[in-house]
C-alpha positions in Angstrom: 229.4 -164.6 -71.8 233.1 -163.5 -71.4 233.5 -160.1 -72.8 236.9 -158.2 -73.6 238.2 -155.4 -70.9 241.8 -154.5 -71.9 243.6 -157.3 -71.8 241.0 -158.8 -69.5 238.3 -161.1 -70.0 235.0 -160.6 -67.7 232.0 -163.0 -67.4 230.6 -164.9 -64.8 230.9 -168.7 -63.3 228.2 -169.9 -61.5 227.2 -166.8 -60.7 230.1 -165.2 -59.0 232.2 -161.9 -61.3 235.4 -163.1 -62.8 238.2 -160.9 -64.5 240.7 -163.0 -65.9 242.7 -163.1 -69.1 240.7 -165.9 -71.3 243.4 -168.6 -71.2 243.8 -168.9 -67.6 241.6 -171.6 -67.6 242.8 -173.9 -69.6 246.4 -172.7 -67.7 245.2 -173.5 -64.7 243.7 -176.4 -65.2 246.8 -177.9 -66.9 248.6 -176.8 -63.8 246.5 -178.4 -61.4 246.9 -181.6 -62.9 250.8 -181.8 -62.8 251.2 -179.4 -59.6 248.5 -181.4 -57.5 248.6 -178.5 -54.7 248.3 -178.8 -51.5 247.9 -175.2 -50.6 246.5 -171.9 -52.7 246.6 -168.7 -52.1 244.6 -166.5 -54.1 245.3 -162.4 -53.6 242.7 -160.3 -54.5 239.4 -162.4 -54.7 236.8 -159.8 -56.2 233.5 -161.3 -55.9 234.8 -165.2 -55.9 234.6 -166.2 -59.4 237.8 -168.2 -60.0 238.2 -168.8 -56.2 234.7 -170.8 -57.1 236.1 -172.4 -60.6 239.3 -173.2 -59.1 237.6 -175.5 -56.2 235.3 -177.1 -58.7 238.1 -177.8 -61.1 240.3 -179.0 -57.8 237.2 -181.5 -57.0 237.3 -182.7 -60.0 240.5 -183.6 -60.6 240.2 -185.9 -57.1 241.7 -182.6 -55.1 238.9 -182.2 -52.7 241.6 -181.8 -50.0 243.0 -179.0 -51.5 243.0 -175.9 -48.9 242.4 -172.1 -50.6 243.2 -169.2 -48.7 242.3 -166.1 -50.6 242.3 -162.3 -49.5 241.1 -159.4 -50.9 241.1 -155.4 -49.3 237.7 -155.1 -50.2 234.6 -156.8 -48.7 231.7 -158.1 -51.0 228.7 -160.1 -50.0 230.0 -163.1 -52.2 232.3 -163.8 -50.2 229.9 -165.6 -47.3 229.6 -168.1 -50.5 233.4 -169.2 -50.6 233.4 -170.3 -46.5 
C-alpha cells in the first residue's frame, strides 16, 4: 500500500522500500518503451525498490540486456539483492 509523504509516495515492491512520486511508474514505463536504454544510472538507491521495478519492467519489455548502475551514500542490506 502506497501512502502519501509530502509530495512522495512510499510503499513497497516485492519487498524492497520505495519513495517515489505516484506517477513515476506509469512515466517510466512509457519511457522505457520509446527510450529502449541501454544504460541506467540510478543515484541514490535507498533500499532497491525501483532499482527492482525498473529491471522487472525492463525484462518485460524484451530489455533483459539493459545494464543498471545505481549508487547510493548509504549502505543497506537490500542491496546484496540487486547484484
Amino acid at each position: 500500500m502506497l501512502s502519501r509523504v509530502s509530495h512522495t509516495w512510499a510503499g513497497s515492491y516485492r519487498g524492497l522500500d520505495l519513495k517515489q512520486h505516484r506517477d513515476v511508474y506509469d512515466v517510466f514505463r512509457v519511457f522505457m518503451e520509446e527510450v529502449r536504454p541501454k544504460r541506467i544510472l540510478e543515484m541514490g538507491t535507498h533500499k532497491g525498490g525501483l532499482t527492482l521495478y525498473l529491471r522487472d519492467l525492463l525484462d518485460s519489455l524484451g530489455l533483459a540486456d539493459t545494464e543498471i548502475k545505481t549508487f547510493d551514500i548509504a549502505s543497506y542490506p537490500e542491496h546484496e539483492m540487486l547484484k
